[in-house]
C-alpha positions as a LaTeX table, in Angstrom:
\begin{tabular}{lrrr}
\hline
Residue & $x$ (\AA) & $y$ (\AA) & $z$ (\AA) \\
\hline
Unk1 & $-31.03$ & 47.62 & 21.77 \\
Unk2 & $-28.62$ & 50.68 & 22.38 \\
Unk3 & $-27.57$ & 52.30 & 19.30 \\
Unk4 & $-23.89$ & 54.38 & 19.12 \\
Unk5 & $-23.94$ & 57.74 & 18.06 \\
Unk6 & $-22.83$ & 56.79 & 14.27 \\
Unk7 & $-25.20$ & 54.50 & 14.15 \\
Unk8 & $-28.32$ & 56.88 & 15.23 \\
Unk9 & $-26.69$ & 59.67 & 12.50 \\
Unk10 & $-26.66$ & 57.25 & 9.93 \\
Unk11 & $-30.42$ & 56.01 & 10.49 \\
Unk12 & $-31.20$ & 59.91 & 9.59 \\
Unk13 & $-30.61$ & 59.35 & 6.25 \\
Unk14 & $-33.15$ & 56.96 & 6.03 \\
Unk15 & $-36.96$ & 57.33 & 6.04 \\
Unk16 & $-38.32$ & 54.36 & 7.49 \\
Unk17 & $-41.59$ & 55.09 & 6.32 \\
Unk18 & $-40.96$ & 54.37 & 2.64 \\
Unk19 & $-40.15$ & 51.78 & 0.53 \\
Unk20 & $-36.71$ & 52.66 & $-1.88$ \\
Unk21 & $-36.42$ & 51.77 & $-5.57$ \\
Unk22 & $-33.25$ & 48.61 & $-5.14$ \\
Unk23 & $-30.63$ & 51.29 & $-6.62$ \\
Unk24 & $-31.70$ & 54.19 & $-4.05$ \\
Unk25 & $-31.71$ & 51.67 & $-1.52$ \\
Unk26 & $-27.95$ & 50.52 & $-2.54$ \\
Unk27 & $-26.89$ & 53.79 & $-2.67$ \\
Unk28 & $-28.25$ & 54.78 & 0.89 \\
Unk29 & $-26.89$ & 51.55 & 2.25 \\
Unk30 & $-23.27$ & 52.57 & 0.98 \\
Unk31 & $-23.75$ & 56.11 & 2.38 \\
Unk32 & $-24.90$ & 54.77 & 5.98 \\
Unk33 & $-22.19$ & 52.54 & 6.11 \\
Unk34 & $-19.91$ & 53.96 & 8.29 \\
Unk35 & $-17.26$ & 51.87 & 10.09 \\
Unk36 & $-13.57$ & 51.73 & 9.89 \\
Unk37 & $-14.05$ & 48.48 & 8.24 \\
Unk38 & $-15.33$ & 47.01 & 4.26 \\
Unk39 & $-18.69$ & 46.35 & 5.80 \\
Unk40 & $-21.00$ & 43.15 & 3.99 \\
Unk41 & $-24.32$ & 44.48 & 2.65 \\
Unk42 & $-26.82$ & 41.69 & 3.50 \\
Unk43 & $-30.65$ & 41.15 & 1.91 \\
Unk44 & $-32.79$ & 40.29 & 4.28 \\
Unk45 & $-36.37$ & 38.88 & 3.27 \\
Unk46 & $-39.49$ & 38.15 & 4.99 \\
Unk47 & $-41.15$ & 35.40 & 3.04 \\
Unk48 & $-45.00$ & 34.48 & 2.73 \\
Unk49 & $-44.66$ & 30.78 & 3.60 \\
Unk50 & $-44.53$ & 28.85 & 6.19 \\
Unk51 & $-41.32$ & 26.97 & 7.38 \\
Unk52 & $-43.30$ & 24.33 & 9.13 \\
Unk53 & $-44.55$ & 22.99 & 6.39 \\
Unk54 & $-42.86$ & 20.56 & 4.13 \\
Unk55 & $-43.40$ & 21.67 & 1.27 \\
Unk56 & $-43.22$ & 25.29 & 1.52 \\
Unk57 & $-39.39$ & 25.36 & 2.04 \\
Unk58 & $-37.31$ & 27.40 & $-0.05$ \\
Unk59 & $-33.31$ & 26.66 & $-0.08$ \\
Unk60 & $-30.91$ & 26.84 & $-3.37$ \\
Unk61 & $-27.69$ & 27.96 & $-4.31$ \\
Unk62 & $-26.65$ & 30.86 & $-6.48$ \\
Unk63 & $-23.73$ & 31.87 & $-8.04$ \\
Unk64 & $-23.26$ & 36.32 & $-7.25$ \\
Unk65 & $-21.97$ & 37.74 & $-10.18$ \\
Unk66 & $-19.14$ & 39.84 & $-8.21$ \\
Unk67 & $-18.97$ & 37.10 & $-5.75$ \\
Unk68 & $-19.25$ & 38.07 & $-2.10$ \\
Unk69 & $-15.99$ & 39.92 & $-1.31$ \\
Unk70 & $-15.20$ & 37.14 & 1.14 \\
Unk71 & $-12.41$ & 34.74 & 0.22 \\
Unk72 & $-14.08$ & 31.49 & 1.17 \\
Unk73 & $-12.01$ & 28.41 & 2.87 \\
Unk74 & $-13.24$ & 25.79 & 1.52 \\
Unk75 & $-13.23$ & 21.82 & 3.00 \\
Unk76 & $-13.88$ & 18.95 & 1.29 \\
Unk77 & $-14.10$ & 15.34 & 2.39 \\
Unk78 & $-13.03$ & 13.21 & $-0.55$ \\
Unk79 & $-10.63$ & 9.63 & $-1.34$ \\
Unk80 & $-8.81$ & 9.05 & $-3.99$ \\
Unk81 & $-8.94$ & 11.28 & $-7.05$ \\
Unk82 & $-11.97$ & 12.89 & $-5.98$ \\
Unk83 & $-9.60$ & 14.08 & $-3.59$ \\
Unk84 & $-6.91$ & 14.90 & $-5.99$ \\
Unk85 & $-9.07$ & 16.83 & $-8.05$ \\
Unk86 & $-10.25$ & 18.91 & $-5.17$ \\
Unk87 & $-6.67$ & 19.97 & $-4.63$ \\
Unk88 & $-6.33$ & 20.72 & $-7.90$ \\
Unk89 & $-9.37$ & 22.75 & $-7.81$ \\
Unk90 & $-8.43$ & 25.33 & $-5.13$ \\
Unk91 & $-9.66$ & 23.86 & $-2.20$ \\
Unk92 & $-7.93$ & 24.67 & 0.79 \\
Unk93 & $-8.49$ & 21.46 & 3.04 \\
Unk94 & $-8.95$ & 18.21 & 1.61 \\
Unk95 & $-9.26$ & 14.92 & 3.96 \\
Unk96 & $-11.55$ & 12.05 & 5.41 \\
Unk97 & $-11.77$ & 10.34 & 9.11 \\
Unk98 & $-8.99$ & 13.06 & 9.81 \\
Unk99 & $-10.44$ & 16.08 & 9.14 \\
Unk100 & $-14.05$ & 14.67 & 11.00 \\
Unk101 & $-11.92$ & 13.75 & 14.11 \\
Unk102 & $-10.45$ & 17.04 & 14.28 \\
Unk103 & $-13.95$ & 18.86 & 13.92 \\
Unk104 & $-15.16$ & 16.49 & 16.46 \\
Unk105 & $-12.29$ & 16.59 & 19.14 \\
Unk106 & $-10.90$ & 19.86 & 18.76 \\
Unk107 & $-14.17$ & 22.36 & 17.72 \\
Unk108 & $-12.17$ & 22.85 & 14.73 \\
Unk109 & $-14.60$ & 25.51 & 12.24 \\
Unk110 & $-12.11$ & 27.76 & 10.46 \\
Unk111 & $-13.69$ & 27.06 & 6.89 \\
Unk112 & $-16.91$ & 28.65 & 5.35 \\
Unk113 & $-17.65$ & 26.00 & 3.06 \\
Unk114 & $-17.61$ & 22.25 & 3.26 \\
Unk115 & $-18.19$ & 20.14 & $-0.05$ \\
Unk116 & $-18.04$ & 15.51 & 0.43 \\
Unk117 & $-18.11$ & 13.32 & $-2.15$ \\
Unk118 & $-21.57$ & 10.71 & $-1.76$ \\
Unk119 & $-19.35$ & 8.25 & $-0.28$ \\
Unk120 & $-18.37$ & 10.00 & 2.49 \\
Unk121 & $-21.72$ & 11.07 & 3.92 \\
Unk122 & $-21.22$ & 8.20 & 6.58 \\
Unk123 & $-18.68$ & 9.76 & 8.01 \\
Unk124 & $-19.79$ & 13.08 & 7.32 \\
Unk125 & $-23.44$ & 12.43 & 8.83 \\
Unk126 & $-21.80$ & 12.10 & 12.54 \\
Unk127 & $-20.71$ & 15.98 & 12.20 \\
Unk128 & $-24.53$ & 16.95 & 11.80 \\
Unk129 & $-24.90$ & 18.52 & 15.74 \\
Unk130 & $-22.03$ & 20.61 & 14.95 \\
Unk131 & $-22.03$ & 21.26 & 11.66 \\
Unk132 & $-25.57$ & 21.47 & 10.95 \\
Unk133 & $-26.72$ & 24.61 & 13.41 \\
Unk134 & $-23.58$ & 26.73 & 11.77 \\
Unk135 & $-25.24$ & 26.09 & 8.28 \\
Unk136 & $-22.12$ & 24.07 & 7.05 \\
Unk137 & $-23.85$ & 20.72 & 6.71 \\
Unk138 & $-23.12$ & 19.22 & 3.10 \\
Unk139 & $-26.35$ & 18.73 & 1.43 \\
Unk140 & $-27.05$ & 17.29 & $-2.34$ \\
Unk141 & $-29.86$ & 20.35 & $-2.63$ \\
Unk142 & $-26.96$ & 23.29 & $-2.04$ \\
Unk143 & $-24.42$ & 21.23 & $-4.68$ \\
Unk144 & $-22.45$ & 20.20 & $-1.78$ \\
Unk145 & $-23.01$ & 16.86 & $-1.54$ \\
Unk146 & $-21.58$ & 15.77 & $-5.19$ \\
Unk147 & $-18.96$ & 13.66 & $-7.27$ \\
Unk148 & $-17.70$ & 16.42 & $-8.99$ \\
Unk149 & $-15.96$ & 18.19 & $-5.99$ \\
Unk150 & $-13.66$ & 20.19 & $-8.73$ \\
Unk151 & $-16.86$ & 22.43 & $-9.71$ \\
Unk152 & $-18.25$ & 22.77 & $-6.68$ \\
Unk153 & $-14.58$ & 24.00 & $-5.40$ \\
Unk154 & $-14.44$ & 26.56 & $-8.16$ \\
Unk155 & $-18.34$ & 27.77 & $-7.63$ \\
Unk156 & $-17.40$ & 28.17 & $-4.32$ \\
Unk157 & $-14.73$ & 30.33 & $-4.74$ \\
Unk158 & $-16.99$ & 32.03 & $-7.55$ \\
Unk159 & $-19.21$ & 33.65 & $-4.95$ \\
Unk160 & $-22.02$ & 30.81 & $-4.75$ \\
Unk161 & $-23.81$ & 31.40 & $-1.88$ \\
Unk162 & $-26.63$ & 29.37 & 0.02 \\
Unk163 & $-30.21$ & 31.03 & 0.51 \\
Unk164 & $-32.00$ & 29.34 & 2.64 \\
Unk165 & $-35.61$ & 29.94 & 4.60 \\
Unk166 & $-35.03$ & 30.22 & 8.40 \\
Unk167 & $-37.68$ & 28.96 & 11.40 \\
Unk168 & $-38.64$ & 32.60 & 11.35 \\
Unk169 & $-39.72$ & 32.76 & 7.92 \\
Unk170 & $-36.80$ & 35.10 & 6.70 \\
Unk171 & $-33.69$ & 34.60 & 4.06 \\
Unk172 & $-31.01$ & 36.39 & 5.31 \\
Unk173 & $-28.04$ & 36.61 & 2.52 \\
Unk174 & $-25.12$ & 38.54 & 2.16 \\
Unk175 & $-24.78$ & 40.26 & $-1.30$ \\
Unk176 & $-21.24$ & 41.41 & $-1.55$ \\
Unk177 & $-19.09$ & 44.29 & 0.41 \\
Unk178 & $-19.59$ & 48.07 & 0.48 \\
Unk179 & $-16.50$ & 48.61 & $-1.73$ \\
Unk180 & $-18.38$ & 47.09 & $-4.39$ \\
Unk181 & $-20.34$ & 50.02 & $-5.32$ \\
Unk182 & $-24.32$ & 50.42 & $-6.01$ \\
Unk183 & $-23.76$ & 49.13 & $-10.09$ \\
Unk184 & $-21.84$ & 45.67 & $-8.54$ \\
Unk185 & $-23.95$ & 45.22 & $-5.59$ \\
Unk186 & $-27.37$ & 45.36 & $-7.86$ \\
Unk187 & $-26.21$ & 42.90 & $-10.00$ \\
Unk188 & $-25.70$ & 40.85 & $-7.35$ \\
Unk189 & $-29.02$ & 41.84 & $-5.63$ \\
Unk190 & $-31.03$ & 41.12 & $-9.08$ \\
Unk191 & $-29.22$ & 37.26 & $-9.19$ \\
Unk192 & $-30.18$ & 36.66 & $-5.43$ \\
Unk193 & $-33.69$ & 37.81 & $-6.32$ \\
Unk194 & $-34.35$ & 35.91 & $-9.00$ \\
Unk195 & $-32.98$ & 32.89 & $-8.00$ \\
Unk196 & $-35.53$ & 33.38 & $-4.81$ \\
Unk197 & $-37.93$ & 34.31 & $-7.24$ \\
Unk198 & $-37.93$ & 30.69 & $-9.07$ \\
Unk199 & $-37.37$ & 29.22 & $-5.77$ \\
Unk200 & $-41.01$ & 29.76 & $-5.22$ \\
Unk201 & $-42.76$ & 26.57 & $-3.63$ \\
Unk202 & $-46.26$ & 25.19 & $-5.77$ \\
Unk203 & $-47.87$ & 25.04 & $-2.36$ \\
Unk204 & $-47.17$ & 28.81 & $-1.51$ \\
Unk205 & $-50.04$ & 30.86 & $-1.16$ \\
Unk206 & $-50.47$ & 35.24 & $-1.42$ \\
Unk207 & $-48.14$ & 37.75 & $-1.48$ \\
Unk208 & $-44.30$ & 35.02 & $-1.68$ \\
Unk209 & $-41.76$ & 38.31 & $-0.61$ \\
Unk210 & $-43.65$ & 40.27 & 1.82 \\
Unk211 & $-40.84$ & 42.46 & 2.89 \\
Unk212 & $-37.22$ & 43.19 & 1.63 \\
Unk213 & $-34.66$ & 45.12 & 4.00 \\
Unk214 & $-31.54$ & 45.58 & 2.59 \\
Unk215 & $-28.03$ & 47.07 & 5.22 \\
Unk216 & $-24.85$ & 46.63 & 5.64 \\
Unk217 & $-23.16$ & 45.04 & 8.83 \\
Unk218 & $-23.22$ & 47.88 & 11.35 \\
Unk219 & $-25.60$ & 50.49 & 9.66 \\
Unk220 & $-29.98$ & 50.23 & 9.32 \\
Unk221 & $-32.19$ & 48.62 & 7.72 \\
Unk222 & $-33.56$ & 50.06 & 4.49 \\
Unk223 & $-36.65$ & 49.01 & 3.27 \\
Unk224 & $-36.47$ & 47.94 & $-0.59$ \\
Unk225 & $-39.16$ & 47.13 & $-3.12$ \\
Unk226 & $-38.35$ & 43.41 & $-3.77$ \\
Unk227 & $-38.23$ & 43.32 & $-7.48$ \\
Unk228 & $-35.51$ & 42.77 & $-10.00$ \\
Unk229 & $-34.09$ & 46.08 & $-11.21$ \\
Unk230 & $-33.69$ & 45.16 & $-14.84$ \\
\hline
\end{tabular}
């Protein structure tokens, strides 16, 4: 892949050779991050398991202390005063048939998290092809297929974010924005970790985190001891 010229001054800073204490890492993350933009700082972890296998998969939800930076749009599919409460809640589209029709007609995507009531799964399941691959499938293991839509809402908006393990054996998670700072972004870092951590499947064998790479959205990978920092 062709690197710019920022991009190849920023990798400078970082020896690729080592492996950084979490704050060191943080901080050289911050300092590499050089675009005009608040750029998302993202953990990325190669796990010891394999994704083939039933029961080695690792998926949860965890609520990020500072939340992610991201305001989140969240959808739910809900009757009735499920419904209601959802509105009441903060959630910025609420509907049934209408809002499936218009994700199946039109391609319509612009939310980042979609919550449904039990009941609704029927018409919900038809939306798997599309929303499935884009990782916005309701599910009752990520707290997203519930009857209390109102706290899922307001987690949602809290900064809980989905870790999940990917074909490739890797978690890839983002942990908050650059503007955060190194004391924000490891408190985030340490409550994505340990939720991973307890994640851990019975049937997983050896060494469970085998590598942790921590960067933000245009700068490089820095290689990061995987361990909580408090």
């Amino acid at each position: 892949m062709k690197r710019g010229k920022r991009y190849k001054e920023a990798a400078k800073l970082v020896d690729s050779q080592k492996t950084y204490e979490p704050d060191e890492a943080l901080d050289l993350v911050i300092k590499t991050a050089t675009a005009k933009f608040d750029e998302t700082v993202e953990i990325h972890l190669r796990m010891g398991v394999d994704s083939r296998r039933a029961d080695q998969q690792i998926r949860g939800t965890v609520i990020l202390p500072h939340g992610t930076g991201k305001d989140m749009r969240v959808l739910v599919f809900a009757k009735g005063p499920a419904a209601d409460q959802a509105k009441e809640a903060g959630a910025d589209y609420v509907g049934a048939e209408d809002l499936a029709e218009k994700i199946q007609k039109e391609g319509w995507l612009e939310f980042d998290v979609a919550i449904a009531t039990p009941d609704m799964m029927g018409i919900v399941g038809r939306l798997g092809r599309i929303l499935g691959p884009r990782g916005l499938m309701p599910n009752p293991k990520s707290g997203t297929v519930t009857p209390d839509v109102a706290q899922a809402v307001s987690e949602a908006k809290a900064g809980r974010i989905e870790y999940r393990l990917e074909r490739q054996n890797i978690i890839h998670c983002p942990i908050g924005k650059v503007s955060f700072g190194t004391e924000k972004l490891l408190d985030n870092f340490d409550a994505l970790l340990d939720a991973v951590i307890r994640a851990k499947p019975a049937a997983a064998k050896g060494q469970y985190i085998r590598r942790c790479t921590l960067a933000s959205t245009m700068g490089p990978g820095v290689r990061t001891n995987p361990k909580l920092s408090k």
